[in-house]
Structures are given as C-alpha cells and as structure tokens.
NUTORDREN-463591 format. One line per field, with one value per residue: residue number from 1; residue in one letter; z negated, y negated, x negated of N, C-alpha, C in turn. Coordinates in steps of 0.1 Angstrom, whole numbers, plus 2048, in hexadecimal, padded with zeros to 3 digits. Each point is the difference from the previous one (the first is absolute). Layout:
// residues N
k: (NUM:...)
r: (a:...)
n.pz: (Z:...)
n.py: (Y:...)
n.px: (X:...)
ca.pz: (Z:...)
ca.py: (Y:...)
ca.px: (X:...)
c.pz: (Z:...)
c.py: (Y:...)
c.px: (X:...)
This chain:
// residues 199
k: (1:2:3:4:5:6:7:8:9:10:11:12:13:14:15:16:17:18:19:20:21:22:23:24:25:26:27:28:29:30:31:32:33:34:35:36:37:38:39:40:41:42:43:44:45:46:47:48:49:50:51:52:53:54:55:56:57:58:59:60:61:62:63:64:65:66:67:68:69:70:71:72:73:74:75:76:77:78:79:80:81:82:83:84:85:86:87:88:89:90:91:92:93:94:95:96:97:98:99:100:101:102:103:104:105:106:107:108:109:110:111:112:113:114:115:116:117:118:119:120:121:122:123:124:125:126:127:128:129:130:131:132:133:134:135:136:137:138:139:140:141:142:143:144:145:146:147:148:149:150:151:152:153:154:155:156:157:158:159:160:161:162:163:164:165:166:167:168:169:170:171:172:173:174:175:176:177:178:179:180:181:182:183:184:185:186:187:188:189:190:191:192:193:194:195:196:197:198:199)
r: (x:x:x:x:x:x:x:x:x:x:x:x:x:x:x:x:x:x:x:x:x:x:x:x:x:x:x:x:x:x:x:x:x:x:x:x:x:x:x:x:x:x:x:x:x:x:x:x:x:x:x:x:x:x:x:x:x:x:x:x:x:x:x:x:x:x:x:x:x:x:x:x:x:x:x:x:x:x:x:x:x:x:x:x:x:x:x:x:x:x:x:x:x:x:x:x:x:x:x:x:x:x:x:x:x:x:x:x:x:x:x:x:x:x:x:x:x:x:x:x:x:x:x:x:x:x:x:x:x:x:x:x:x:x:x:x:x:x:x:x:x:x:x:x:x:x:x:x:x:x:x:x:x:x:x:x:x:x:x:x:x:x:x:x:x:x:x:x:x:x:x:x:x:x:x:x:x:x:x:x:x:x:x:x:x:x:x:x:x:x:x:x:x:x:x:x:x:x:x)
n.pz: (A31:809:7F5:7FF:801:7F5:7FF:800:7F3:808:7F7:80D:802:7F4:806:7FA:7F3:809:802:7F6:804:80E:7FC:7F9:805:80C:7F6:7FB:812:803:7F2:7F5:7F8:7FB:80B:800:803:7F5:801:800:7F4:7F3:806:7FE:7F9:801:7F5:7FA:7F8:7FC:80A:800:7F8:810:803:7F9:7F1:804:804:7F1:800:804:7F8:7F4:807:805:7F5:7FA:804:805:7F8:7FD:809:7FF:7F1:805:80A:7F9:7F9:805:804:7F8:800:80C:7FB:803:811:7FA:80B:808:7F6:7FE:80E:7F7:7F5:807:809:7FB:7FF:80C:807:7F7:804:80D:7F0:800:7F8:802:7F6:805:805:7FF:7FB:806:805:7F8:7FB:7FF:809:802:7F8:7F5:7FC:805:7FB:7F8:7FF:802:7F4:7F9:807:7FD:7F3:7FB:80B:7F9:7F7:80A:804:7F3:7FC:807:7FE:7F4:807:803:7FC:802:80B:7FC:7F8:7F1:7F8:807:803:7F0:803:809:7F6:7F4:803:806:7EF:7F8:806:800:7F1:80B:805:7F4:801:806:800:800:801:7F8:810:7FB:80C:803:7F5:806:807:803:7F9:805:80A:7FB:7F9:80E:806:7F6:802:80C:805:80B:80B:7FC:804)
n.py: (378:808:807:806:804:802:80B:809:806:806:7FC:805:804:804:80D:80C:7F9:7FC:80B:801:7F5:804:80D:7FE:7FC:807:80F:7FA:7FF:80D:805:7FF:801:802:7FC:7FA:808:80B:80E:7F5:7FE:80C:802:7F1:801:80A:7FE:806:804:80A:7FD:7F6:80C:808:7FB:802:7FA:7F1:7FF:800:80B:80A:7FB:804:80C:804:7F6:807:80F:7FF:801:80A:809:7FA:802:809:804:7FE:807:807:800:7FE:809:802:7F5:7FA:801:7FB:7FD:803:800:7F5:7FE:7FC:7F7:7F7:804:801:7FA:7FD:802:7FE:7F2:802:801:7F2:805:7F7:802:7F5:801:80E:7F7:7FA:80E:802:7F1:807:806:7F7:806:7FC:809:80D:7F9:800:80D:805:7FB:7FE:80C:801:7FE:80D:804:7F8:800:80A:7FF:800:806:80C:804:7FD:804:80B:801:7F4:800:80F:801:801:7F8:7FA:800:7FA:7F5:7F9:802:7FE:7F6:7FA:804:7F9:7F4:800:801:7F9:7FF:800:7FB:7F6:80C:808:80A:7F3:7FC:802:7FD:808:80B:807:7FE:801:80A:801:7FE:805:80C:804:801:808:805:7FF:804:805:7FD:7F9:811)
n.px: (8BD:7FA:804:7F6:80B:808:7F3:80A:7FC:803:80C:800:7F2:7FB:7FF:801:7F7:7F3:802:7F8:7F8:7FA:801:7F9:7F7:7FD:7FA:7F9:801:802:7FB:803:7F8:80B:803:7F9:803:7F6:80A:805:7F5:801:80A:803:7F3:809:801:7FE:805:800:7FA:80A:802:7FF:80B:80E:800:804:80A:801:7FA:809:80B:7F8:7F9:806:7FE:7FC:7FC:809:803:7F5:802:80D:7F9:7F6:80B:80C:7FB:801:80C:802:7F9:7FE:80B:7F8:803:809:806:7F1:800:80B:7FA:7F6:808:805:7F7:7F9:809:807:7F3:7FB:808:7FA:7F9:808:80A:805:7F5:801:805:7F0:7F5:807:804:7F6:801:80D:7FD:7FA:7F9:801:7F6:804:805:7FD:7FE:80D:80A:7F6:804:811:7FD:7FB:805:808:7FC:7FD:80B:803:7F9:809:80D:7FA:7F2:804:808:7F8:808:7FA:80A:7FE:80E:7FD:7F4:802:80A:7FC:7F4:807:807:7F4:800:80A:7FB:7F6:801:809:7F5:801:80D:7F8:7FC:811:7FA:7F8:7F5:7F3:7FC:80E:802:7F7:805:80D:7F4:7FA:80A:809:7F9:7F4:80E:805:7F8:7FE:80B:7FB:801:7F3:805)
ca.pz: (7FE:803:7F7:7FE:7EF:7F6:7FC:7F2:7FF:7F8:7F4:7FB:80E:801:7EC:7F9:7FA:807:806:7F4:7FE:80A:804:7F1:802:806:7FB:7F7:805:803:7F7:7F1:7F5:7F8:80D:808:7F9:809:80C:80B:804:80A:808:80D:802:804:7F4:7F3:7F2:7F9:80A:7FD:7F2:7FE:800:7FA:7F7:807:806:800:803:80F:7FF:801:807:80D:7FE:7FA:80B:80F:7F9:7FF:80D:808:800:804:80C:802:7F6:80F:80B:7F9:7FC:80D:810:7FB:7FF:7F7:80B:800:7F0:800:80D:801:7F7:806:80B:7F6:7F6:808:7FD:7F4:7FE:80E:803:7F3:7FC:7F9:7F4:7F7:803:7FB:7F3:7F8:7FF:7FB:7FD:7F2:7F9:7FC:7F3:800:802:80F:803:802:809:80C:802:802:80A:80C:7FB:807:80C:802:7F9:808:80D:7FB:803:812:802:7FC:805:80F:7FB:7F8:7FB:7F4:7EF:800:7FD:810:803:7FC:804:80E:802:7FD:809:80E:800:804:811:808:7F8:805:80A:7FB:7FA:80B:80A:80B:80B:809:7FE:7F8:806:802:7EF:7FB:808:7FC:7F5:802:801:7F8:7F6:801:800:7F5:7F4:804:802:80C:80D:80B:7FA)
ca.py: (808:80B:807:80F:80A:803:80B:803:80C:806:801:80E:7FF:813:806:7FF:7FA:7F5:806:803:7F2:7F7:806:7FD:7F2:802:802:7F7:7F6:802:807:7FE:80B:80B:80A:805:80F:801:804:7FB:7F9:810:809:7F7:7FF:80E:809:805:7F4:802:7FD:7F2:7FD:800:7F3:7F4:806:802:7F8:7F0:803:7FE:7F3:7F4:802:7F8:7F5:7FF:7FC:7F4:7F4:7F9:7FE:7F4:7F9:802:7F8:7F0:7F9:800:7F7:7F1:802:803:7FD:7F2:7F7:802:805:80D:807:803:80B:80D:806:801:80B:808:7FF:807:80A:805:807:804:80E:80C:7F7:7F3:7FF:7F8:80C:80B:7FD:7FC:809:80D:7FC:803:80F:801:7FC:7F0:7FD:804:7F4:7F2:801:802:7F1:7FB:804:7F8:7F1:7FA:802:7F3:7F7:7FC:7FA:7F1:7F7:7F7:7FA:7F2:7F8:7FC:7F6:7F9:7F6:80A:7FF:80E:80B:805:80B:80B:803:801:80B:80A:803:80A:80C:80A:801:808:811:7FF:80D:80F:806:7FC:801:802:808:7FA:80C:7FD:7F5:7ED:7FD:7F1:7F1:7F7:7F7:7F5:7F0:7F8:7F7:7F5:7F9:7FE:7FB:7F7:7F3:7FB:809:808:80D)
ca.px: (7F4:802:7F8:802:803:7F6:7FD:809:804:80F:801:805:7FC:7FA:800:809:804:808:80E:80F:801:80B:80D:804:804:80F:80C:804:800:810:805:7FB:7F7:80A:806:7F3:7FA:7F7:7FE:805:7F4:7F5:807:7FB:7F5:7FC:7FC:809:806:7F5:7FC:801:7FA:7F2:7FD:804:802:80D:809:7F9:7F0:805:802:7F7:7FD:808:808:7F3:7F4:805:7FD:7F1:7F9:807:7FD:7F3:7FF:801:7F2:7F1:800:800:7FA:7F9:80B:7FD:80D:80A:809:7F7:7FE:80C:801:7F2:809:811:7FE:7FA:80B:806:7FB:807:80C:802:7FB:807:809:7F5:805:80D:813:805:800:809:808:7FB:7F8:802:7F8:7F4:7F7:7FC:7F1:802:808:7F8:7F4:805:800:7F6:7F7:807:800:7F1:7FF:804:7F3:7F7:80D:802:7F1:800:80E:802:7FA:807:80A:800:80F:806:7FD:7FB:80B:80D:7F9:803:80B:800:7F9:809:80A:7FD:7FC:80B:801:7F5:806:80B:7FE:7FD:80D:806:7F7:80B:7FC:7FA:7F6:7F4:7FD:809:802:7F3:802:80D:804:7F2:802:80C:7F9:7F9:805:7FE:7F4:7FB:80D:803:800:7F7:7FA)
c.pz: (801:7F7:803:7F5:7F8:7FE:7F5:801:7FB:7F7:7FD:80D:806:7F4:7FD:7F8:808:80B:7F6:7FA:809:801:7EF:801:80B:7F7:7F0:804:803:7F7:7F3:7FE:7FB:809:805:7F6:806:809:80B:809:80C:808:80B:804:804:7F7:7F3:7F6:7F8:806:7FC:7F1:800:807:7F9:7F3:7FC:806:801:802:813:803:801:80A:80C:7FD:801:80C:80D:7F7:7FE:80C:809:7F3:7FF:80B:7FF:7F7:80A:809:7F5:7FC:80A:80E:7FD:804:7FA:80B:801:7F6:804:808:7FD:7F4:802:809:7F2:7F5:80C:800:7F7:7FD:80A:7FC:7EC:7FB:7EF:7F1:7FB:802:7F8:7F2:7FD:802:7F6:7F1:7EE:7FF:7FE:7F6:7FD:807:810:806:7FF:807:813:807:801:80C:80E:801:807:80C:804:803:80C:809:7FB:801:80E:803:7FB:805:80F:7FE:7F5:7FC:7F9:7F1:800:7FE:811:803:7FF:803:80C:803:7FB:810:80A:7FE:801:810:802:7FC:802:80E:7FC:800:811:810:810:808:80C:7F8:7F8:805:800:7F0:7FF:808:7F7:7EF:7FC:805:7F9:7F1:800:804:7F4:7F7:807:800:80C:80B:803:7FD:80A)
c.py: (80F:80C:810:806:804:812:7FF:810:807:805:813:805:813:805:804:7F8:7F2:802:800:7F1:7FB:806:7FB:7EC:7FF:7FF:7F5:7F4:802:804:7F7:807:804:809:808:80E:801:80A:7F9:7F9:808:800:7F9:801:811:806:803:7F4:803:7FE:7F2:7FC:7FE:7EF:7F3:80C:803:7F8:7EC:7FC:7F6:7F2:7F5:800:7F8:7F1:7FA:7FC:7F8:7EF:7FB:7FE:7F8:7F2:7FD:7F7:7F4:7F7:802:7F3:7F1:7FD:7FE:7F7:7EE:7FC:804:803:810:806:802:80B:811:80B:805:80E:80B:806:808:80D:80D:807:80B:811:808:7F1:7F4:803:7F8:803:808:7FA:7F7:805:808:7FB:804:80D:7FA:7FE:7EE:7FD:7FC:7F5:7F2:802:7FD:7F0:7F8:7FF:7F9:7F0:7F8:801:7F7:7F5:7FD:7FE:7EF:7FB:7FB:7F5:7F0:7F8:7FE:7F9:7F8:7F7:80A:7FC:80F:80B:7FF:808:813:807:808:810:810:7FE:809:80A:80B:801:80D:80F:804:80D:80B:806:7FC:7FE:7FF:803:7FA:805:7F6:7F2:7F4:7FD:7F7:7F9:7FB:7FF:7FB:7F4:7FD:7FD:7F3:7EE:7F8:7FC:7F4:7F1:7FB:809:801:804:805)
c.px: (803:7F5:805:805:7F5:80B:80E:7F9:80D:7FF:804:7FD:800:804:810:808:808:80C:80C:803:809:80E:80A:806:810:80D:802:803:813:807:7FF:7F6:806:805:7F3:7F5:7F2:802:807:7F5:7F6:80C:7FD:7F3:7FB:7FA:807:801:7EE:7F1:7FB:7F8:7ED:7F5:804:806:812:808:7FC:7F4:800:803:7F6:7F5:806:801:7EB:7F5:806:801:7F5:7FB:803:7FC:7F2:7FE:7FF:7F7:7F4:804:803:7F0:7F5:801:801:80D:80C:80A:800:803:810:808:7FE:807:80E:7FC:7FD:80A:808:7FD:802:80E:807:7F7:807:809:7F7:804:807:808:801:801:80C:80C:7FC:7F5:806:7FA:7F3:7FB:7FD:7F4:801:80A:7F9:7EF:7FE:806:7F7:7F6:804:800:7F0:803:809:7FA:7F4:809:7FE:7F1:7FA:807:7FE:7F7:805:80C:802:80E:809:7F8:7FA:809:801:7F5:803:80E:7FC:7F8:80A:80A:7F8:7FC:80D:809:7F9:804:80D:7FB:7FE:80F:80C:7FB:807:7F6:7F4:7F1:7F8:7FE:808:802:7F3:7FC:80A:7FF:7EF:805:80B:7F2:7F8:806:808:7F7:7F7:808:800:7FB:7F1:7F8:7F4)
C-alpha cells in the first residue's frame, strides 16, 4: 500500500529558543551535561551566555527542553497514525518513515536521555519516561496485530530493538546523504518488524 507521509512538525523549527534546542541537543548528544556549559550553548547558537537566560531559566531548563518537546511530537504522530491508518502494515510503514524523519532533523531523545538522564529532576524523569513509554505503546499496538506468531513480551522486545536500530543514524551517519540513511534504515526495520521480505 502506497500512503503519503504524514506532516512532522519540527521539533525546533524557528525562533531562537528553538535554535538554542537543536544546537543544545547536538551538544548533550556529544558531551555529558556536566561538560556541557551554557555559554558553550549561546557561543554555538551566536549569542551570549546571558542571552540564553531569556529563554530557558537554566541549563536543565535546556535539558529538559530538548528531551521534552521531540518526544511528544514523534509521539503525537504516531498516536495520529494508530489512530487514523486501519491497515496495521500501513500504520507500521507510516511510523518507521516518521520516526526516521525525525531523527534525520536533530539527534533522538533516547540517546540524549540516557546519557544525561541523572541531571534531571525525579518529576522531569518519570514525566519524560513516560512520554517515551507511551510512544511505545502505540508501535506495540500495531506490531501485535500484525504479528500475530509474536507474544507480547517479543513485541516489545522487537519494538525497543528497532528503535535503537533506527537511533543508530543519529551518531553513524559516515558521510552518507539524507536519502540512502532513510532508505537503508526504513528497510533493515520494516524487515524486521514485519519478518519477511514483501515490502
């Protein structure tokens, strides 16, 4: 079945603030949060240290910001298309691209978060997990009706593995452009999650 993408808004599209998101996610993506300062934050994003205060109050401010809004909106999506996409294959497709996506316009919160997930506040920790959990949760609610010769724990197995397949393009990209990264890893998932060849 041949479907049209579904709309992502980027998670850090305009705006200062959202410049000081994507350039902040980079660097908690290559750095700790203990290494990572706020003027290293403004210096990369073209503005001063004090600058930065007029959008985030401070540093962890930043953090959870970055971990925070790409997590809801990748799981916005995939609650629209479970939600919208009767056939379960379709739905499967329409997430695996969408999920690519994503990681092709800033590095995937689960990485940063689980490099970075002791500076955060408890609240801000289990709020943030929860968020990813749900966005599980609608992979698995495709995944098991399309594969029915899966239990639920393999589902689940299966939906965590292709997710850390897929967040593998954010850190290993070797110099290849936008297009063949989502090709080559749209079919190593779908082929996984489906279990066989006809894509």
């Amino acid at each position: 079945m041949n479907i049209q993408p579904l709309p992502i808004k980027r998670a850090y599209s305009s705006g200062r603030r959202e410049q000081l998101i994507a350039v902040a996610a980079e660097l908690f993506l290559q750095h700790s949060y203990d290494a990572v300062t706020v003027e290293m934050i403004a210096a990369r994003a073209g503005i001063t240290g004090p600058g930065l205060y007029r959008h985030f109050q401070n540093k962890q401010a930043v953090l959870i910001a970055v971990l925070e809004e790409p997590t809801r909106i990748v799981h916005e999506v995939a609650k629209r298309i479970a939600e919208t996409t009767k056939d379960p294959k379709a739905a499967m497709i329409a997430m695996v691209e969408s999920h690519i996506r994503l990681i092709l316009k800033g590095p995937p919160s689960t990485l940063i978060f689980t490099k970075n997930e002791h500076a955060l506040p408890e609240h801000d920790h289990r709020r943030i997990r929860r968020e990813m959990a749900l966005y599980a949760e609608e992979w698995i609610s495709v995944i098991i009706p399309l594969r029915p010769d899966l239990s639920e724990p393999e589902a689940r197995l299966l939906t965590q593995a292709v997710f850390s397949l897929l967040n593998t393009a954010a850190t290993l990209r070797k110099g290849l452009d936008e297009e063949s990264i989502f090709s080559t890893m749209r079919q190593a998932a779908l082929h996984a999650l489906l279990g066989r060849g006809d894509l």
